[in-house]
Residue, then its C-alpha position, 0 to 999 in steps of 0.5 A: x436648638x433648631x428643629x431640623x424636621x421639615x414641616x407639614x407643608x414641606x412634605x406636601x410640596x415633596x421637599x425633604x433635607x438631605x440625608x446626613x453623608x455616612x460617617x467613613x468606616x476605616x478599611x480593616x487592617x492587613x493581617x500581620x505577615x506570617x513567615x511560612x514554615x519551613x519544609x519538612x526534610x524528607x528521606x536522604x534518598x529524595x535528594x537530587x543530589x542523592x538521585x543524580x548519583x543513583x542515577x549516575x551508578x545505574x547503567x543505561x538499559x540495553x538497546x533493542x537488538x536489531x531485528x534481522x533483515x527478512x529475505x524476500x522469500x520471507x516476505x513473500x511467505x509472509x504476504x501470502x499467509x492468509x492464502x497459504x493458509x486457508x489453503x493449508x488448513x483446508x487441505x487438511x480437513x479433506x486430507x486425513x492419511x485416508x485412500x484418496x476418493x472422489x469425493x475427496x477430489x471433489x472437496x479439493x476442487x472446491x477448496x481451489x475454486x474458492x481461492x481463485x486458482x479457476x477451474x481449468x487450474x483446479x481441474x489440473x490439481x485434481x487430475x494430477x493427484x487421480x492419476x498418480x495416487x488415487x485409492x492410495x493413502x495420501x497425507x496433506x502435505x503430498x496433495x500440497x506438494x503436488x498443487x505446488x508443482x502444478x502452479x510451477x507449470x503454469x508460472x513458469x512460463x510467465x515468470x519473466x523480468x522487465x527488460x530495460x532496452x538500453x538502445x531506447x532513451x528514453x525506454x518509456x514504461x506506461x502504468x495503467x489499471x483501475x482505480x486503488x490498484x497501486x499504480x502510483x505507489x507501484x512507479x515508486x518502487x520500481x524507481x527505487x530498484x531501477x536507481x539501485x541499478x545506476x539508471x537514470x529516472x524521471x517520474x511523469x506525474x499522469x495522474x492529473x484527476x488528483x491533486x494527492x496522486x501528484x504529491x505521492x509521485x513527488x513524495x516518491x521522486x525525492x525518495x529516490x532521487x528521479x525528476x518528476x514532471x508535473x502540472x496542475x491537477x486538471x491538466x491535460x494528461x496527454x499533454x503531460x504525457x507527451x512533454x514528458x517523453x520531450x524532455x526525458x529525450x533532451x536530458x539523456x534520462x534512461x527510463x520514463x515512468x509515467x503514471x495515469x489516472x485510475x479508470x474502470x475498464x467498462x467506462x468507454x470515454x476513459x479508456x478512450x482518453x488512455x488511447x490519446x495518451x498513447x497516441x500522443x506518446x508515439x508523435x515523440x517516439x513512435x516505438x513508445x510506450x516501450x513497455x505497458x504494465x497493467x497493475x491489477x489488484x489481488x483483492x479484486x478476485x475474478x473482476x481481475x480477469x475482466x481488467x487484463x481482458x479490456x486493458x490488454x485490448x485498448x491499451x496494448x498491456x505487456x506485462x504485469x504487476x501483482x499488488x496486495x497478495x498480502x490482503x486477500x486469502x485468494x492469491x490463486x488469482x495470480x494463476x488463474x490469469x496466467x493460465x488464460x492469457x499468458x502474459x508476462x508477470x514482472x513483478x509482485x508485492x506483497x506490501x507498501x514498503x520500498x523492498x516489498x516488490x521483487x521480480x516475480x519468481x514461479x517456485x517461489x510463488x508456489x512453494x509460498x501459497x501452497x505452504x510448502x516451505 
């Protein structure tokens, strides 16, 4: 039997037999197949069939009753709530069925000043209440009742529909105000209203500064049915401004509501470039714009006053539009500005849907943020 271990010499050298190949291991058999066991029948009422004919047997649950259609006043009270409220509330604290005293006018002033309403209207109040009930027991809904009647007088008078002249093709009504006052969103609204009458509507899309302001407009056009020229943002707004009164004039269009671009009302070279637009406008139509409407935002307070003041001086403002009454507790401002500039009020809105605008109505106005409903 050969020995198969290599010699001395070998080692030396580093040759070494190979190692025997690893005798082959067969694999493990697969486990016999186990057939699963069959399901547990669960409880005849967890059959489909069982549920398919409880639900068949269960009436469907009601549907939602319609909520009913709020009237404009309803909104409006709605909108004016925190307002009215604080109005309220204040008036109650001062006003507890005691004889009427200085300082219970004095309290009063306060209470109207905080809300905007300005001193020359707070003033009003207080000197009407002096003359007619002082050193008299007075409860809060008589000090309500007459700060209604007061805000009456002075809205009354401004309290005045935009007037469409039919003799005018286009009658062209130009939006200017500051920046997030409402202006674009505004034009949608009154070219919903404005189509609900029959007119014919086109929407220029002025706001060329942003790309969002063009899409809205558009958004609102398709909404209510009116064409909308539009550009590129970037684009020249005068130049829209004046294709736009061309082509309204060429189609036969009843009304040309173009939007512009938000400017603060201290920026010079802006309120410069809202004069171009103007101007531009004129070489169309030298009558145009037939109507101007500043919108001014409630929220913004007293800087409300500053914006009609510069607007109405560079722009030539006609008439005005309230928006967000809804958002502020200081709707008196709307009073405050009428007060000192008697400008037209057309219209307010006291939200973002389509119907919350409306022509603007004094005792309406007054009968909602005094709380005398």
């Amino acid at each position: 039997m050969a020995d198969n271990k290599p010699s001395f010499f070998d080692r030396l050298r580093g040759v070494v037999a190979p190692a025997p190949a690893p005798t082959p291991v067969a694999p493990p058999a697969p486990p016999a197949e186990t057939q699963a066991p069959e399901p547990t029948p669960g409880p005849p009422e967890t059959t489909p069939a069982y549920i398919e004919k409880v639900a068949a047997a269960t009436p469907p649950p009601p549907a939602p009753a319609p909520q009913p259609k709020l009237s404009w006043f309803q909104r409006l009270t709605g909108g004016l709530k925190r307002s009215s409220d604080q109005l309220t509330s204040g008036i109650a604290s001062v006003f507890t069925k005691k004889k009427l005293d200085a300082a219970m006018l004095e309290e009063l002033e306060d209470i109207l000043i905080q809300a905007d309403f300005g001193l020359e209207m707070s003033t009003r109040v207080t000197d009407a209440l002096r003359r007619d009930r002082f050193d008299r027991d007075i409860a809060p809904d008589e000090v309500r009742a007459v700060l209604a009647d007061e805000i009456v007088k002075v809205l009354a008078p401004v309290a005045k529909p935009l007037d469409i002249d039919g003799t005018k093709q286009p009658y062209v009504i130009l939006m200017v105000g500051v920046n997030g006052t409402g202006k674009t969103t505004t034009i949608g609204k009154l070219s919903a209203l404005l189509h609900a009458e029959g007119k014919k509507v086109m929407l220029a899309a002025g706001d060329t500064f942003r790309a969002a302001a063009i899409e809205q407009l558009q958004v609102w056009g398709d909404r209510t049915g009116a064409e909308v020229i539009k550009r590129p943002a970037g684009s020249d707004a005068s130049g829209l401004a004046f294709d736009a009164v061309t082509e309204a004039r060429a189609k036969g269009i009843d009304v040309l509501l173009i939007d512009t671009a938000g400017r603060l009302q201290n920026r010079d070279e802006l309120m410069g470039e809202l004069e171009k637009i103007i101007r531009v406008i004129r070489k169309v139509d030298d009558t145009a714009p037939h109507a101007t409407l500043l919108t001014l935002d409630a929220t913004t307070g007293q800087n409300a006053l500053n914006q009609v003041e510069i607007f109405g001086k560079r722009a030539g403002v006609t008439g005005l539009v309230m928006t967000k009454l809804d958002g502020t507790a200081r709707g008196g401002i709307l009073v405050a500005i009428a007060e000192k500039f008697g400008l037209p009020v057309h219209f307010i809105g006291v939200g973002e849907g389509v119907d919350n605008i409306e022509a603007f109505e004094a005792a309406d106005f007054a009968a909602a943020i005094a709380g005398k409903h």
